[in-house]
Structures are given as structure tokens and as C-alpha cells.
C-alpha positions in Angstrom: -18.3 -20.0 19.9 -16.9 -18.5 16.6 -13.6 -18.9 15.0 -11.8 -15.8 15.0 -9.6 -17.7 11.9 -12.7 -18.8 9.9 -14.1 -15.0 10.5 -10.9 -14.4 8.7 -11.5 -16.3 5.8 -14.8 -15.1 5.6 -13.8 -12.0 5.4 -11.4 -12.4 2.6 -14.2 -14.1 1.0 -16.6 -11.3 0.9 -13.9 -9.1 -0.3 -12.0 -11.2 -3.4 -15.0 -13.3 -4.2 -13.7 -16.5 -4.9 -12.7 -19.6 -2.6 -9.3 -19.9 -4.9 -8.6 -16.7 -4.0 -8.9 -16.8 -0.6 -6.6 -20.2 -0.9 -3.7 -18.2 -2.5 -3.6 -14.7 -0.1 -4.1 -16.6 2.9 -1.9 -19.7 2.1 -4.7 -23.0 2.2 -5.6 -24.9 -0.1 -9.0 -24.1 -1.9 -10.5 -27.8 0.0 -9.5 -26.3 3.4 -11.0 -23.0 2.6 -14.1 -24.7 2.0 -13.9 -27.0 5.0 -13.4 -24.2 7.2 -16.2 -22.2 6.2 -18.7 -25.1 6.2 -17.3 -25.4 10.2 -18.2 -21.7 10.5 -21.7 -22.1 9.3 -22.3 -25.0 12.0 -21.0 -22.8 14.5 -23.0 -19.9 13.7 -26.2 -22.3 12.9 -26.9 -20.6 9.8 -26.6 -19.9 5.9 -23.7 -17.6 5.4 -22.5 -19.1 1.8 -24.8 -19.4 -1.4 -23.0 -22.1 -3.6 -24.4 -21.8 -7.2 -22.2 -23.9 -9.2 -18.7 -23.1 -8.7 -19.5 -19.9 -7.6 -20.1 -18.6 -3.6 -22.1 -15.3 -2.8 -22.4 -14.4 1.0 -26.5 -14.4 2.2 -27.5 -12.0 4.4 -26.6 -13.5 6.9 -23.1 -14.1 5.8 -22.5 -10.3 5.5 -24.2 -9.3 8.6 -21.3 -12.1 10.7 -18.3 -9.8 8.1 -19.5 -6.6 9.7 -19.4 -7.6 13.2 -16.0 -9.8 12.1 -14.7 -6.3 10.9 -15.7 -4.9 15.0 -14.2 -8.3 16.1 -10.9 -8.3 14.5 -10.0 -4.1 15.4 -11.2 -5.0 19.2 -8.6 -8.1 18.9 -6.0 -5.4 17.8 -6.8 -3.2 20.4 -6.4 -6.2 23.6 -3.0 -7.4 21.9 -2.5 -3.6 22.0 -3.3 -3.2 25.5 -1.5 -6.3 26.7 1.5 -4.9 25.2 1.4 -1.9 26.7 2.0 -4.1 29.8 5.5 -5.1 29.2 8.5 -3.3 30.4 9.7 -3.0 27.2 9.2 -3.7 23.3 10.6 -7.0 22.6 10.2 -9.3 19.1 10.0 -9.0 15.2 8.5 -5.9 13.7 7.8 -6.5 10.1 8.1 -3.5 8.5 6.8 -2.9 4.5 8.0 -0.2 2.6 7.9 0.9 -1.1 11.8 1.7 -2.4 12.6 5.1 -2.4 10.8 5.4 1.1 13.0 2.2 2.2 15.8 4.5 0.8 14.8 8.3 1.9 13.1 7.2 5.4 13.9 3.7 6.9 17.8 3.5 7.9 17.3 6.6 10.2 13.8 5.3 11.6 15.2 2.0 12.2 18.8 3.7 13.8 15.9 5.4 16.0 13.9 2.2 17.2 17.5 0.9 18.1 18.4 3.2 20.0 15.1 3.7 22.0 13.9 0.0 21.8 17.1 -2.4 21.7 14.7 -5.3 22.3 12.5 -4.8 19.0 13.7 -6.0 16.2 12.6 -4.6 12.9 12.3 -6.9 9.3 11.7 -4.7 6.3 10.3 -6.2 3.2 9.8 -4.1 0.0 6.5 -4.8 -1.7 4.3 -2.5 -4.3 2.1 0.0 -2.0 -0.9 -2.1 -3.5 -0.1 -5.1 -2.3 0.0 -3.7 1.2 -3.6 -4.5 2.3 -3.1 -8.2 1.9 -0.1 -8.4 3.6 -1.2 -6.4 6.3 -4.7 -8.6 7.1 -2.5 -11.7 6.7 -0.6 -11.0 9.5 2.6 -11.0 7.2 3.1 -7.2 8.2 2.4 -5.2 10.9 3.1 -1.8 9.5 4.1 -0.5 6.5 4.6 2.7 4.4 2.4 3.1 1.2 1.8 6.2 -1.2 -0.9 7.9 -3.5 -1.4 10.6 -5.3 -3.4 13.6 -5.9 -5.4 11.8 -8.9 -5.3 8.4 -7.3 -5.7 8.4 -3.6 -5.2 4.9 -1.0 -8.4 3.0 -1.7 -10.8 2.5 1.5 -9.5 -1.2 2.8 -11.4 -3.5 4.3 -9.6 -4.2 8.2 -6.7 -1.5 7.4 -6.1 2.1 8.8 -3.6 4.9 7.0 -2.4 8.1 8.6 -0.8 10.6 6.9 3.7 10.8 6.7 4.7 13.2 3.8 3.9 15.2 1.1 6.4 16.0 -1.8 6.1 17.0 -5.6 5.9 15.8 -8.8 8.2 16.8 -11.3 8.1 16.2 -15.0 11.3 14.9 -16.4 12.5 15.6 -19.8 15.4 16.2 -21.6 14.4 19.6 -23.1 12.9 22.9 -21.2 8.9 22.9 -21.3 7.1 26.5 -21.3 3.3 26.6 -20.0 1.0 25.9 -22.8 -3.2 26.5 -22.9 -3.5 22.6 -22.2 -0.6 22.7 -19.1 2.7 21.7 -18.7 1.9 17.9 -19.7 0.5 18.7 -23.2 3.7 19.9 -24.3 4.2 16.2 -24.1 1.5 14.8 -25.8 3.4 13.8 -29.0 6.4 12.7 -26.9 7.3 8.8 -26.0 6.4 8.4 -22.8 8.5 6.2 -19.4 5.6 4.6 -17.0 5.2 2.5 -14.4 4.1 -1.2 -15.2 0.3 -1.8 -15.4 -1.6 -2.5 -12.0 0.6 0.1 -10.2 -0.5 3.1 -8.6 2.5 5.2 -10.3 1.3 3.9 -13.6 -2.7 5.2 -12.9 -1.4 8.3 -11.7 0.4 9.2 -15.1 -2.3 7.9 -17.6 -4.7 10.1 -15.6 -2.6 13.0 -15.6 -2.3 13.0 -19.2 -6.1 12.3 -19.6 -6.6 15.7 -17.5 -4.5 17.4 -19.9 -6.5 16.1 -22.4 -4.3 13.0 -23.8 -3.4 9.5 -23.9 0.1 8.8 -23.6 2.0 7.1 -26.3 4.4 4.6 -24.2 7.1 3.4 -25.0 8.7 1.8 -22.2 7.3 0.5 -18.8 9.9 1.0 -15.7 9.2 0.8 -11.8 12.5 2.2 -10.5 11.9 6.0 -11.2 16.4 5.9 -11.0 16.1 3.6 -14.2 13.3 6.2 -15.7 15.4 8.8 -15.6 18.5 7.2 -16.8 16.1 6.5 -20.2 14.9 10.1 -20.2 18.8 10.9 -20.3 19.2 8.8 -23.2 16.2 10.4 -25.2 13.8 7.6 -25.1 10.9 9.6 -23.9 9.9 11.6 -20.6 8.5 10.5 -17.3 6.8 11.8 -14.1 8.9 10.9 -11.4 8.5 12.5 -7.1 11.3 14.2 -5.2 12.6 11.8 -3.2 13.1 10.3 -6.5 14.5 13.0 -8.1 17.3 15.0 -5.9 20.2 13.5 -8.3 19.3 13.4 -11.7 21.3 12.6 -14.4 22.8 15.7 -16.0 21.2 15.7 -19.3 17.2 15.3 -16.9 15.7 18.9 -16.9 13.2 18.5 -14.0 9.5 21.0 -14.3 7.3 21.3 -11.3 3.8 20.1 -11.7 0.4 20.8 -9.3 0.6 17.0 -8.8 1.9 15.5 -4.9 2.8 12.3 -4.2 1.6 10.9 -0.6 3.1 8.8 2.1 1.2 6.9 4.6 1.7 4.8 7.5 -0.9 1.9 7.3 -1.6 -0.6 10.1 -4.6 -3.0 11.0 -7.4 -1.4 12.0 -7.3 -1.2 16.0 -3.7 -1.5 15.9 -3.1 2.0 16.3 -2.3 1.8 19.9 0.2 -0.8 19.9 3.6 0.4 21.4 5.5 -1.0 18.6 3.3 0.8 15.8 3.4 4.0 17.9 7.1 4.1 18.4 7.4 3.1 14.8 5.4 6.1 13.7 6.8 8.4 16.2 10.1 7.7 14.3 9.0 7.9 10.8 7.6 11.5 12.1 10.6 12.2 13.4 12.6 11.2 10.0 10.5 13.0 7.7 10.6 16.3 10.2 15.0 16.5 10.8 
């Protein structure tokens, strides 16, 4: 019989590629990783690792046990799913992830919701970077969370996770001084101007280099900021522009001139694959819906 935890780990293996990374997302240390998949390969009586070194490729046959883990794991989802739908009523931790102006704009009413529909459930909300969602998610640290993309850099396809869509909003370009249409669009009026971005690795920070790319640019940057709040308190005091979304935007300061741009910003709701069903995710999204709809 197979290990539903060392599928796991084969899993993560065929997607990050490394036995030390599997150690660190799913909290082992690199020997046990090892050990564990050498206890999978007895049980399935063959090859599934290709150890070259200190590197370890998947054989065949190792990716043809990750598909059918992939049809495992959602199945898994669904029984939990089913058996839950059993109960008389939701009981236990929901973890809950959330990027901040979601956490800010959406959660308190959700959560006011879920208390008032499901006393037993209680909800834990952690803040985490959309792109670290995945992980978290697969892990089992999370069992729901809100992420976000954008027109020019849409929620990757992820291995074992599902997304549905919450809410759409706008971009705006923020700028102390008004900006008239121009050949190029409204962002190559900025292309000499000091530029407020998101750190590296973020999706927010891909999204604005390749909007100024499509306006035929680089942007010169100046400063690197996450909380769009603490962007547009530096676009107040001159140090450049930024693109910020609405929910991020409804106070500015008063020295911010905001300009619509063709660009949305996208809210999910993403959940393990086959985890759809579960009560707790669907009254979850049921109140998100319900939030983002008053």
C-alpha cells in the first residue's frame, strides 16, 4: 500500500526539484526526505528517483505515481469533504490566507458572516504574499485563501490547487501631476519619471515592469514598497509615481492625482484541488461573495 505522505513529498519533489527544497516547504530535514522516498520506492517496487550526484530527477515511472498522486490527493479532498458534510454543523479552525488590502477591504465582514451563520467555526487569518499561497495551501498550513493577478500577469497553473474568481477592480496610475493621453499611453508620460514598485519576486512588481515594457519602457526605480498606503504617501512627497488598485486607492493623500488605466487587478479564492465541496470552503466563499456584492 502507498503512503499518501510520501506521495506528498514526491510531489513536491517533481515540482521544486531538489530534496533541500522539499526539506524546507514541508518542514523535514533533507535525510528524512530521502528516507521517506527510498520507503516509497519499496512500496511501489520500482525506480521512481534517478540520483546522479547530488542531483534527483523522477524516471518514468516516478512521474507516472505524481499523476495519479495528483487524482489521489483531490479524491482525498473530496471524502474529507463528504464526511463533513455529515456533521450537524461546522466546527474547528479555518485557516484563512489573505493578501493586506483584501484582509482590510473583504475579511472583517466575511468573518462577522461565518459567526453569525457558523458559531462553531473558527476562522485564523494569516497574511502572506499571493505567491506564496500555493505552498501553504498543499502543506496543509491553509485551507483557503484569497490571492490576486493581473491582466499582464495572471495566477500561474499550480500543481494540487484550484482558484475561482472574487473581484475585479482598476488600476490607477498615481502621480502628483495631471497626465494627458500620449501616442505611447498614459504610462509613457512617465517614462522619464522615478518610479515606486513592489519588491522583486512579487506579482505587483511583474505587473508594473510589464506594463511599462508594453508602453514601450523600462522603469527607472527608485524605491521598492509593498504597502501601496506607503507608495502613495512617497508619490505625495514627489519621489516618483506608482501603480496602485482601488481598494488601495479610495483615500489618497491630497497631493495623489489618481488616472484610470486599461489594467484590472484580480481576486481569487484558491483552495486544494477537490476541496471545493467542503462546507467550510463553501460557506467561506459564499461570504466572500456576499462581501464583495453589499
Amino acid at each position: 500500500m502507498l503512503d499518501v505522505r510520501r506521495l506528498r513529498l514526491l510531489r513536491e519533489l517533481a515540482r521544486r526539484g531538489t530534496i533541500a527544497a522539499v526539506a524546507e516547504a514541508m518542514a523535514f530535514t533533507p535525510s528524512a526526505v530521502s528516507q521517506q522516498l527510498s520507503a516509497l520506492e519499496r512500496e511501489a517496487g520500482a525506480a521512481l528517483l534517478q540520483r546522479t550526484g547530488r542531483r534527483v530527477t523522477l524516471t518514468p515511472a516516478g512521474h507516472t505515481l505524481v499523476g495519479h498522486t495528483e487524482a489521489v490527493l483531490a479524491r482525498l479532498e473530496e471524502a474529507e469533504a463528504d464526511l463533513a458534510n455529515t456533521e450537524a454543523g461546522l466546527t474547528g479552525p479555518l485557516r484563512i490566507g489573505a493578501f493586506p488590502s483584501a484582509t482590510q477591504a473583504f475579511i472583517p465582514a466575511a468573518l462577522s458572516m461565518l459567526a453569525a451563520d457558523h458559531p462553531g467555526l473558527e476562522p485564523q487569518v494569516a497574511e502572506l504574499d499571493p505567491a506564496l499561497v500555493s505552498d501553504a495551501l498543499r502543506s496543509g498550513e491553509l485551507d483557503v485563501a484569497l490571492v490576486h493577478d493581473y491582466d499582464l500577469v495572471p495566477f500561474p497553473s499550480e500543481t494540487g490547487v484550484r482558484t475561482e474568481p472574487l473581484y475585479r477592480e482598476t488600476m490607477f496610475l498615481a502621480s502628483t501631476t495631471p497626465r494627458a493621453a500620449s501616442p505611447g499611453g498614459m504610462l509613457a508620460t512617465c517614462r522619464d519619471e522615478p518610479w515606486i514598485v513592489a519588491t522583486t519576486g512579487t506579482r505587483c512588481h511583474t505587473m508594473t515592469i510589464r506594463a511599462c515594457r508594453a508602453a514601450g519602457f523600462l522603469p527607472h526605480i527608485r524605491h521598492q514598497i509593498d504597502e501601496f498606503a506607503t507608495a502613495l504617501a512617497f508619490v505625495a512627497a514627489g519621489q516618483g509615481v506608482a501603480l496602485v488598485p482601488e481598494l488601495s486607492a479610495t483615500h489618497p493623500p491630497a497631493e495623489v492625482i489618481l488616472t484610470e488605466l486599461p489594467i484590472a487587478r484580480h481576486t481569487r479564492i484558491a483552495f486544494r484541488a477537490g476541496a471545493d465541496r467542503h462546507p467550510a470552503i463553501v460557506a467561506f466563499t459564499r461570504a466572500m461573495n456576499a462581501t464583495v456584492s453589499a
